[in-house]
C-alpha positions in Angstrom: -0.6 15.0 3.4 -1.4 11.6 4.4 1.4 9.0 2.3 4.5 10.4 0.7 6.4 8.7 -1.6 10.1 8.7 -1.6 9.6 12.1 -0.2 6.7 12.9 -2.4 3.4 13.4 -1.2 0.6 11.8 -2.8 -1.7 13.3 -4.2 -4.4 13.6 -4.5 -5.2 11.7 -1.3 -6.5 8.2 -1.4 -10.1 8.0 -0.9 -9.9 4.7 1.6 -6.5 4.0 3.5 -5.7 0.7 5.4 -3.1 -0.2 7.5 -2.8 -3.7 8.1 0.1 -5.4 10.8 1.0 -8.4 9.7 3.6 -10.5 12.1 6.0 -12.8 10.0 7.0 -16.1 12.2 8.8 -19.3 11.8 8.5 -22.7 13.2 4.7 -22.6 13.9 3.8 -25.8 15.4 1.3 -27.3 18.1 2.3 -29.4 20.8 0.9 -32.4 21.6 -1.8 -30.3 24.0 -3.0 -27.9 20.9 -0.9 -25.4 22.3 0.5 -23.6 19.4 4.3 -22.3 19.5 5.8 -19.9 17.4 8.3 -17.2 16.5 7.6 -14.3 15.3 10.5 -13.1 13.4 9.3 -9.7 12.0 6.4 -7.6 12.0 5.5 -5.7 9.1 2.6 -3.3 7.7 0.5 -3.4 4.4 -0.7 0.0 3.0 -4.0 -0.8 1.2 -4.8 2.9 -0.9 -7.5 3.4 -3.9 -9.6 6.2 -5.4 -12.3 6.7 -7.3 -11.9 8.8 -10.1 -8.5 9.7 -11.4 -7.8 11.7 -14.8 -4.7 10.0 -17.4 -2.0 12.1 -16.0 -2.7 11.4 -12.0 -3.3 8.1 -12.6 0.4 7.7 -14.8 2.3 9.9 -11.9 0.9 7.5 -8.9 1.6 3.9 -11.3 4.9 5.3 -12.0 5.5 6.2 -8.5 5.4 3.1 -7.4 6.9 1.1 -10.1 10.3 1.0 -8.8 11.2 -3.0 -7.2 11.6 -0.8 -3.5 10.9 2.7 -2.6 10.4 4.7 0.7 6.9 5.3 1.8 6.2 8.1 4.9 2.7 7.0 6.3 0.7 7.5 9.2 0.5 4.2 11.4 -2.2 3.6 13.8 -0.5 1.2 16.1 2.4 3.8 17.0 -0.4 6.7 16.6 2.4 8.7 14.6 4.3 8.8 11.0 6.5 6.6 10.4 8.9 5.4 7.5 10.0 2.5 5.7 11.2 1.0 2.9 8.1 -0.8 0.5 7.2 -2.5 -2.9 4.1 -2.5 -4.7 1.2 -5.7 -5.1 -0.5 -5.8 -8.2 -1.9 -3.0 -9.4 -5.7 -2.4 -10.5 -7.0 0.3 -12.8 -10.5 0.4 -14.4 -11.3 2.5 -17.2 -14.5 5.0 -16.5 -14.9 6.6 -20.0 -12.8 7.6 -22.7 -14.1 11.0 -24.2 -12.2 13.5 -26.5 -9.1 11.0 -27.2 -8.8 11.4 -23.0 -8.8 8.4 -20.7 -10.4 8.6 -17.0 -10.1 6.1 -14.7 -11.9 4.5 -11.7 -11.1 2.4 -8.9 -7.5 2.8 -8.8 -6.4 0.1 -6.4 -2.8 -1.2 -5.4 -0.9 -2.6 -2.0 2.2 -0.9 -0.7 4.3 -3.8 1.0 6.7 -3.5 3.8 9.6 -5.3 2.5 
């Protein structure tokens, strides 16, 4: 299992996972020299998942998962080279129809960011 989802694992598993650190500062400034200061308040991750090729009902169990304004998100980080936890919202969210065949949706290139909050 790669990401759970308030204790749920995902599945299935995203077919292209990135885990990008982003560090939050404040007063960023350059001194007279170019030197730039700053403070780095917090550091934070952004979970970039997608797939493929999803059918109607895996597609409508991951969107719903993440619909909530927060949820908790169990994911592997490759910074601390182990799981970790966290609390998360969710970007925008991308889904592309593929074909729509016997009154049944598919779907392809499910997209969405998971956001530390």
């Amino acid at each position: 299992m790669l990401i759970k989802i308030d204790g749920k694992a995902i599945s299935p598993s995203p077919s292209e996972y990135s885990v990008s650190i982003m560090d939050l500062s404040t007063d960023a400034n350059r001194t007279m020299s170019g030197l730039l200061v700053r403070t780095v308040v917090a550091t934070k991750r952004k979970i970039q998942l997608s797939w493929p090729a999803l059918n109607k009902e895996q597609v409508s169990q991951l969107l719903k998962a993440v619909s909530p304004s927060f949820f908790q998100v169990e994911y592997i980080d490759p910074q601390e080279n182990s799981r970790k936890t966290g609390v998360f919202y969710c970007g925008d969210r991308s889904v592309s129809g593929l074909i729509f065949k016997n009154n049944n949706m598919f779907y392809k290139d499910i997209k969405f960011d998971l956001i530390e909050r």
